[in-house]
C-alpha positions in Angstrom: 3.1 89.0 19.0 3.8 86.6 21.8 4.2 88.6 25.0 7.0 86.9 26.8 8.1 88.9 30.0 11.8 89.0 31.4 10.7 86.5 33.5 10.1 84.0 31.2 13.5 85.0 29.6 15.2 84.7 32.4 13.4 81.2 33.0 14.6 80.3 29.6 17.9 80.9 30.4 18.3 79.6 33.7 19.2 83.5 35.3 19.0 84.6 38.5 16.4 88.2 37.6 15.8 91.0 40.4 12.6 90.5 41.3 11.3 94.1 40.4 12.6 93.3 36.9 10.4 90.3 36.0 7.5 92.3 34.3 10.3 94.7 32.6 9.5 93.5 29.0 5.8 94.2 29.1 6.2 97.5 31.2 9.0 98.8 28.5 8.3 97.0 25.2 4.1 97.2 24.6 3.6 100.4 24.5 6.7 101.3 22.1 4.7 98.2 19.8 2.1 99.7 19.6 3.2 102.7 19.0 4.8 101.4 15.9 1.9 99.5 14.9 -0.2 102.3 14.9 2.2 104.4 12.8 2.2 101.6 10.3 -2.0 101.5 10.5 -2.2 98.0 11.8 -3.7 95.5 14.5 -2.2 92.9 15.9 -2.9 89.7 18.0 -0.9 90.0 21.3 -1.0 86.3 22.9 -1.2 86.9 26.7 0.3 84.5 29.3 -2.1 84.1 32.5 0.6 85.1 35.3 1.1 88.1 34.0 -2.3 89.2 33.7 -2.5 88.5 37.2 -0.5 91.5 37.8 -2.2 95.2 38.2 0.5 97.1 35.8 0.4 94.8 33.3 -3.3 94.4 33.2 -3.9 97.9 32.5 -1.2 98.1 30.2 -3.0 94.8 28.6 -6.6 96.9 29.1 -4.6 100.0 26.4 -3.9 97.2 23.9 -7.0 96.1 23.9 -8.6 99.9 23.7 -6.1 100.5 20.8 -8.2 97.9 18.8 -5.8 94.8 19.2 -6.5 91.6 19.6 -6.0 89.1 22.9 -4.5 85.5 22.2 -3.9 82.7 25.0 -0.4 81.6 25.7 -0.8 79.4 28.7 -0.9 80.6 31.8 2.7 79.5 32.9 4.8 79.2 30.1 6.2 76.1 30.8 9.3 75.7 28.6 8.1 71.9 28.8 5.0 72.4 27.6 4.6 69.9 24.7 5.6 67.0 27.7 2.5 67.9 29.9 -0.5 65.4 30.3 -3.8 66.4 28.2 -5.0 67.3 31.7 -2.0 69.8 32.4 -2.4 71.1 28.8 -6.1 72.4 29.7 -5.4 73.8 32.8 -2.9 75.6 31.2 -5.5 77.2 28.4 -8.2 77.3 31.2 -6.7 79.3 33.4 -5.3 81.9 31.1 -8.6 82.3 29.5 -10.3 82.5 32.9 -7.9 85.2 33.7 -8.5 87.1 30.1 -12.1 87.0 30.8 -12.1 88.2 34.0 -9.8 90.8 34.7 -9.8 92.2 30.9 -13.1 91.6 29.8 -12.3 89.8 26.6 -12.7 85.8 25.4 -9.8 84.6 23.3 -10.3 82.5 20.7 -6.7 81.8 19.6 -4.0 79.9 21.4 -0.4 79.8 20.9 2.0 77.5 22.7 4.9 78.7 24.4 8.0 77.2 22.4 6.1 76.4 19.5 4.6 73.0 21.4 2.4 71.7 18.9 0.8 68.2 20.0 -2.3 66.3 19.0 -3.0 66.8 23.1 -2.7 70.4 22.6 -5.7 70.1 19.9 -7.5 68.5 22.0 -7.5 70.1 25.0 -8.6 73.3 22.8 -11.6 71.4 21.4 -12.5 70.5 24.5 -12.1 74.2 25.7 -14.0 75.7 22.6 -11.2 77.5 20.9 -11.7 78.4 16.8 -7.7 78.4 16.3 -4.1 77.8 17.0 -1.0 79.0 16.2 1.7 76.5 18.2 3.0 74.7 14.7 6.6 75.6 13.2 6.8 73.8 10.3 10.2 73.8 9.7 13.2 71.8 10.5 15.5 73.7 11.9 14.7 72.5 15.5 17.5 71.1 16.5 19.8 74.2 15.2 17.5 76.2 17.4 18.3 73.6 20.4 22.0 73.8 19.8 21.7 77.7 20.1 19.3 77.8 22.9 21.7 75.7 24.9 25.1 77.8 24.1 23.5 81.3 25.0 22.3 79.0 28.5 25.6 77.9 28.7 27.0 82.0 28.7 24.5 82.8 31.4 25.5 80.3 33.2 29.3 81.2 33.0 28.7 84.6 34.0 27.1 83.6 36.5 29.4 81.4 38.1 32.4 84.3 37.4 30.1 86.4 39.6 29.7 89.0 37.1 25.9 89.6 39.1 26.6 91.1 41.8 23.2 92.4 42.8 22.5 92.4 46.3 18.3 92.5 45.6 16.3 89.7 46.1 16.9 87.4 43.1 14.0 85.6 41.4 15.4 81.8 40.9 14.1 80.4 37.0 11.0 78.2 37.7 11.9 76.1 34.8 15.0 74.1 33.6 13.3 70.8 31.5 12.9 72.1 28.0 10.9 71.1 25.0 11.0 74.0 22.8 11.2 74.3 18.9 9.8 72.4 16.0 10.3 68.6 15.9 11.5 67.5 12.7 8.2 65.5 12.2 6.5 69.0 12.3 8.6 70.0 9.3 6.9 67.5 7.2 3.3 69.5 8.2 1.2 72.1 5.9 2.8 75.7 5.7 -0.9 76.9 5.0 -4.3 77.1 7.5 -5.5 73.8 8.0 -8.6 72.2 10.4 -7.9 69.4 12.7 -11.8 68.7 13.5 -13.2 71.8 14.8 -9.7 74.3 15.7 -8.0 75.8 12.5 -3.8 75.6 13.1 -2.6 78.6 11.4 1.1 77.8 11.4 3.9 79.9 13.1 5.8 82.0 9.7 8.4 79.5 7.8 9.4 80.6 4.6 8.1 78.6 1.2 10.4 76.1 0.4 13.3 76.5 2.7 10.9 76.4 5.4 13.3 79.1 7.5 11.9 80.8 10.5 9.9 83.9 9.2 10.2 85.9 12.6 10.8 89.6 13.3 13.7 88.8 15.9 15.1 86.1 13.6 15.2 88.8 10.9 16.6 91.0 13.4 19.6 89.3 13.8 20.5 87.9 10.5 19.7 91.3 9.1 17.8 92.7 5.7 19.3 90.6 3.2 17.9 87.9 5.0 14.2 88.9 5.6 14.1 89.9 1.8 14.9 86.4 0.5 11.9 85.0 3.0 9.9 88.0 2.0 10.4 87.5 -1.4 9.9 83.5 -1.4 6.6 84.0 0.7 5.2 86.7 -1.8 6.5 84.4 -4.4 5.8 81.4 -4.2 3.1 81.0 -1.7 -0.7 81.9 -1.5 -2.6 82.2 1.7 -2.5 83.8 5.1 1.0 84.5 6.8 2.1 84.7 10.1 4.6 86.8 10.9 5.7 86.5 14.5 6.9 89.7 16.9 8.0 89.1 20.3 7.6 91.8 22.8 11.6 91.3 23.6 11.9 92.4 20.2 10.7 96.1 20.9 12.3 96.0 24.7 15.5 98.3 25.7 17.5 95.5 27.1 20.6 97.9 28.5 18.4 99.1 31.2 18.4 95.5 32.9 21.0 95.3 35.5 22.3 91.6 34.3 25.4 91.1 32.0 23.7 88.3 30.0 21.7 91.0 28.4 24.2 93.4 27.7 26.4 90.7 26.3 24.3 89.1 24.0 24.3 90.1 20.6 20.7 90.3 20.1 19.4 91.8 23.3 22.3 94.5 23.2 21.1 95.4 20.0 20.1 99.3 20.2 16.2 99.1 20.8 15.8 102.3 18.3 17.8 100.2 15.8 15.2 97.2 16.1 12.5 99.3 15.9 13.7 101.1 12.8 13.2 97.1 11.3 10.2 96.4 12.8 8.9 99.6 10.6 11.0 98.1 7.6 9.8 95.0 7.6 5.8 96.4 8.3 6.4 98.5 5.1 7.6 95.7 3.1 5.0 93.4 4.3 2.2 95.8 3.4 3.9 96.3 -0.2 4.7 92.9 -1.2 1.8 91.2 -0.4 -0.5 93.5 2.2 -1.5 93.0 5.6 -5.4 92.2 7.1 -7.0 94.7 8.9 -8.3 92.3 10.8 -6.5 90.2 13.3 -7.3 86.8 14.5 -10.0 87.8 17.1 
């Protein structure tokens, strides 16, 4: 599970957030994950980003995770949005101070990484080596990149109409986005890279979930959206045709009740106005169907 708070959503899409809404997604969505996770019987790996650890509510909502057996993961400590365009240098301070923070205030020593936007780079890799990680999980094999783009840019493009329509008409103080230069998603040379573990010298890349063949995002909150018929097909390819370890990526917006946020931009979207019980009705679904088809570790990436 990457743990990306309203913040960083709000970053993504260029909105103005109240600032006593920017840890919303943590506060609200973790503890309804992990309450389905522990119905289902399973751990997870929930990759932390550094900022957020830095807050008191969150790290003791990040201290239950870690008492319900879960794993902690790295995901920089700023979640730059242009984070496969940073300098080697940038790259390690980014892991550095993360896993400073994750040692410090929780007590724990990841060992995994995971880019935010799915920045894989050679710098990346080294910049872990150099830090002592064991693994990473930045790589989307898959081509569908530049579809991603085009979407990622029309729902910025809505934000930024309502915005300009004044539809937010909060009076609170705003929190501005810290990021507008964007890198995110697969580049296509990544499509043409292994869909199983592989080692690049010392750190293991165990890529993000793409489906066999079609090489589709294999995500809970793509599944979400394009519905059952959809996650069956990749299921069934990945159970299929495919032998080896699977990622199968949550987001913590996926588990997040998104009509409690006073901005339109969440209530008009089709995914984050999604009923939350509906979403976590298929988070269940898709758990289930995981553990039948093929099973699920007991053991996360620690």
């Amino acid at each position: 599970m990457d743990v990306d708070d309203l913040w960083a959503i709000a970053d993504c899409y260029c909105l103005d957030l109240p600032a006593k809404w920017e840890h919303f997604v943590i506060t609200d969505a973790l503890p309804r994950a992990m309450r389905v996770f522990k119905e289902a019987g399973i751990l997870a790996t929930f990759f932390l980003v550094g900022r957020d650890i830095e807050d008191p509510e969150c790290a003791d909502i990040f201290h239950r995770v870690i008492s319900g057996g879960h794993y902690i993961g790295n995901h920089s400590y700023s979640h730059s949005l242009a984070f496969r365009l940073l300098t080697r240098e940038a790259i390690q301070s980014e892991v550095q101070k993360c896993d400073t923070l994750c040692r410090e205030v929780l007590g724990t020593a990841p060992v995994g990484f995971r880019a935010p936007g799915y920045g894989w780079s050679n710098q990346l890799i080294q910049a872990l080596t150099e830090t002592g990680y064991d693994h990473d999980s930045s790589l989307m094999p898959s081509f569908v990149g530049p579809a991603l783009r085009y979407m990622d840019a029309r729902l910025t493009r809505q934000a930024q109409q309502e915005k300009l329509h004044g539809q937010n008409g909060s009076v609170e103080e705003q929190r501005k986005p810290g990021h507008t230069r964007k890198s995110q998603y697969p580049l296509m040379s990544d499509g043409l890279r292994k869909l199983r573990p592989f080692k690049i010298g010392s750190v293991t890349e165990h890529p993000v979930a793409v489906s066999p063949v079609l090489r589709l995002p294999m995500q809970a909150g793509v599944c979400m959206s394009l519905g059952q018929v959809y996650f069956r097909m990749q299921e069934m390819l990945a159970s299929h045709a495919y032998s080896g370890p699977i990622t199968f990526l949550f987001h913590a917006a996926d588990f997040a009740d998104f009509s409690q946020v006073p901005v339109p931009f969440f209530k008009q979207s089709r995914f984050f106005s999604s009923p939350v019980e509906k979403r976590m009705e298929l988070a269940r679904l898709f758990l289930e169907q995981w553990q039948n088809s093929i099973g699920i570790s007991d053991k996360p990436w620690a």
